[in-house]
C-alpha positions in Angstrom: -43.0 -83.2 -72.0 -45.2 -81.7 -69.2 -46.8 -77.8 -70.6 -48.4 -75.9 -68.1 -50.7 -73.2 -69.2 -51.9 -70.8 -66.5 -55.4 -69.0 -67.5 -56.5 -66.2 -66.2 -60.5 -66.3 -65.8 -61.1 -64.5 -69.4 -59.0 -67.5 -71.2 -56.2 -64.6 -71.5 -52.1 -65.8 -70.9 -51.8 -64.7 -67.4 -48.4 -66.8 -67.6 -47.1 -70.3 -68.8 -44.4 -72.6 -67.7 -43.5 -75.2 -70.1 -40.5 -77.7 -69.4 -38.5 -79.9 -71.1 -38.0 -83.8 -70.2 -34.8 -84.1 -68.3 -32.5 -86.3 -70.5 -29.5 -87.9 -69.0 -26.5 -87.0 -71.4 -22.5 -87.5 -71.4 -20.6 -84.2 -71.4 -16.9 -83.9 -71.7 -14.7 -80.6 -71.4 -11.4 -80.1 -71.0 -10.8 -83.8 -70.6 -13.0 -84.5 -68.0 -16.5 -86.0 -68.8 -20.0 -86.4 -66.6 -23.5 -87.6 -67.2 -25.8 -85.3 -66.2 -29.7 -84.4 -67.5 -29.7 -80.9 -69.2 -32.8 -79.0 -68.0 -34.6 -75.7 -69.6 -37.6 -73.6 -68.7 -39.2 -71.4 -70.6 -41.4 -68.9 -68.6 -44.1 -66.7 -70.9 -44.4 -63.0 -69.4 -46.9 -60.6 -70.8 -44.2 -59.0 -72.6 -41.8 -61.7 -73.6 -40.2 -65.0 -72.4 -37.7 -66.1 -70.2 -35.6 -69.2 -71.3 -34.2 -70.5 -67.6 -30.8 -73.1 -67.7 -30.0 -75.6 -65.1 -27.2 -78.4 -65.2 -25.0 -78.8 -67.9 -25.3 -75.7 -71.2 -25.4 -78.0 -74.3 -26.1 -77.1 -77.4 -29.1 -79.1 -78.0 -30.6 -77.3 -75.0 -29.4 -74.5 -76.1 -30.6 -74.3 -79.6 -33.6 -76.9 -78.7 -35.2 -74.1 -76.4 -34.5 -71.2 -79.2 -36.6 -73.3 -81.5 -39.1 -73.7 -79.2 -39.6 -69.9 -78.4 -39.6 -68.7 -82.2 -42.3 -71.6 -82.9 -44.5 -70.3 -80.5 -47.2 -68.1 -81.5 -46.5 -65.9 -78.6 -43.2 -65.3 -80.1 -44.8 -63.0 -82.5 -45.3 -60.2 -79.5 -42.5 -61.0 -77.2 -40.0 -57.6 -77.3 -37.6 -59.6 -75.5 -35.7 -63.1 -74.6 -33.6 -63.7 -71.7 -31.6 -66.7 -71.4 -30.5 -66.8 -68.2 -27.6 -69.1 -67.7 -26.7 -68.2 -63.9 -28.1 -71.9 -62.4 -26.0 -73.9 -64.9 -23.3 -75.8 -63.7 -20.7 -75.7 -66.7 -21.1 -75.6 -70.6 -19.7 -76.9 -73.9 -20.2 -73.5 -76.3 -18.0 -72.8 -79.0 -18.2 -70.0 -81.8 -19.7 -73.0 -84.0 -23.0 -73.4 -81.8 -23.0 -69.8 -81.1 -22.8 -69.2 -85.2 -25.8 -71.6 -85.3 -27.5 -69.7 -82.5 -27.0 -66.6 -84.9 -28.6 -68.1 -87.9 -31.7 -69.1 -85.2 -31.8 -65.5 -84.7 -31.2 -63.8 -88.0 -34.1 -65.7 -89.4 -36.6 -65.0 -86.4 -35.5 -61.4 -87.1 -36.8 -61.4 -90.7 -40.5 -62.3 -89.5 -40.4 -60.9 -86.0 -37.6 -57.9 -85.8 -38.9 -56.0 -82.2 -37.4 -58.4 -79.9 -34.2 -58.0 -78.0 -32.0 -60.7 -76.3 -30.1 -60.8 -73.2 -27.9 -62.9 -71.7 -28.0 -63.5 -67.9 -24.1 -64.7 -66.8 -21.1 -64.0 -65.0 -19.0 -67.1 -67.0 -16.5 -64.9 -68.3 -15.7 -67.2 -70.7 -19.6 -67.8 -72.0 -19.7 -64.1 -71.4 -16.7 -63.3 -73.7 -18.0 -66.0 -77.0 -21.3 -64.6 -76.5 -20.1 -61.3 -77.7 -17.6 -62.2 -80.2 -20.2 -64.0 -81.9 -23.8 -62.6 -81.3 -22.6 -59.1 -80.6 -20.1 -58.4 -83.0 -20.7 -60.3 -86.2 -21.3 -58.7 -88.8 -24.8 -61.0 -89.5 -26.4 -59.9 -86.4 -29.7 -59.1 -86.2 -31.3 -58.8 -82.4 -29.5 -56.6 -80.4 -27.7 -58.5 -77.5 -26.9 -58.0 -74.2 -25.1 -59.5 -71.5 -25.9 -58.9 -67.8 -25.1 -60.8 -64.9 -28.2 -61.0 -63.1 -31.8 -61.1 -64.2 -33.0 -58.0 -62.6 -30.1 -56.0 -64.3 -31.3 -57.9 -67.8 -34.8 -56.7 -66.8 -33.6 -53.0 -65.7 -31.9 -53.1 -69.3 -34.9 -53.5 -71.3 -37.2 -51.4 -69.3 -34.8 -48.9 -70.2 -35.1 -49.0 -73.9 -37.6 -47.7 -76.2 -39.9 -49.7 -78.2 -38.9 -51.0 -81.3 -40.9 -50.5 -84.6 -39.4 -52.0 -87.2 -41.5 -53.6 -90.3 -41.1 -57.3 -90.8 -39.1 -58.1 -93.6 -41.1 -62.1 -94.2 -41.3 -61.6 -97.8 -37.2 -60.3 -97.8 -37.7 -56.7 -99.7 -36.6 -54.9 -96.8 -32.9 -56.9 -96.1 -30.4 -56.7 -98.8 
């Protein structure tokens, strides 16, 4: 795996760039099946990170990159995620991976509960489990959004206020 970190001349995050190794995979949806090499990029801002999809959506990219972000220390200041999913080429999501995805978020939430998540797509299918799942379950815990391009995602968030909210690591706060 190739990380590259981009320092500004104080030793300050000006931005980083990390990518994951492109492994060749077999994909098969609605009867038809492909090899192709899944790719993710995850892009730190100032303010929050960017999770960029190429190629095939699989649920190991998927979830791998998740992990990643709520594993990195930066995490702990980022007031927002996008995942955007407009360069990928087709997908394998089903409510069971996106339920997985929830339970990714709902325990980031605990320890880090200012962040919001948006989803950059115009799949109306993707679009359609995404909000069945991560928008309207009754476990959620980030608020999501879905927009279809990334400056609409970024108009979104610029548009809502701060969040506040205590962290709930030691679980007093969520019953």
């Amino acid at each position: 795996m190739v990380v590259a970190y981009l320092w500004d001349v104080l030793g300050t995050l000006a931005s980083a760039r990390e990518y994951n190794p492109r492994m060749p995979s077999r994909h098969s949806v609605r009867g038809q099946e492909w090899i192709s090499s899944m790719s993710y990029e995850l892009i730190w801002e100032p303010e929050g990170v960017v999770q960029r999809y190429t190629g095939m959506l699989t649920a190991d990219s998927l979830l791998g990159a998740t992990k990643r972000v709520h594993c990195d220390p930066r995490y702990d200041h980022a007031r927002y995620v996008i995942a955007d999913l407009s360069a990928i080429e087709g997908h394998s999501m089903t409510p069971i991976v996106l339920t997985e995805l929830l339970a990714h978020l709902y325990g980031a939430h605990a320890s880090h509960p200012n962040c919001r998540m948006v989803f950059v797509t115009v799949d109306r299918l993707l679009a359609l489990l995404i909000e069945r799942v991560l928008k309207t379950s009754d476990d959620k815990s980030y608020e999501v959004e879905i927009m279809p391009s990334e400056a609409a995602a970024r108009d979104w968030l610029a548009s809502q206020p701060a969040l506040h909210a205590m962290s709930d690591v030691m679980g007093f706060l969520i019953r």
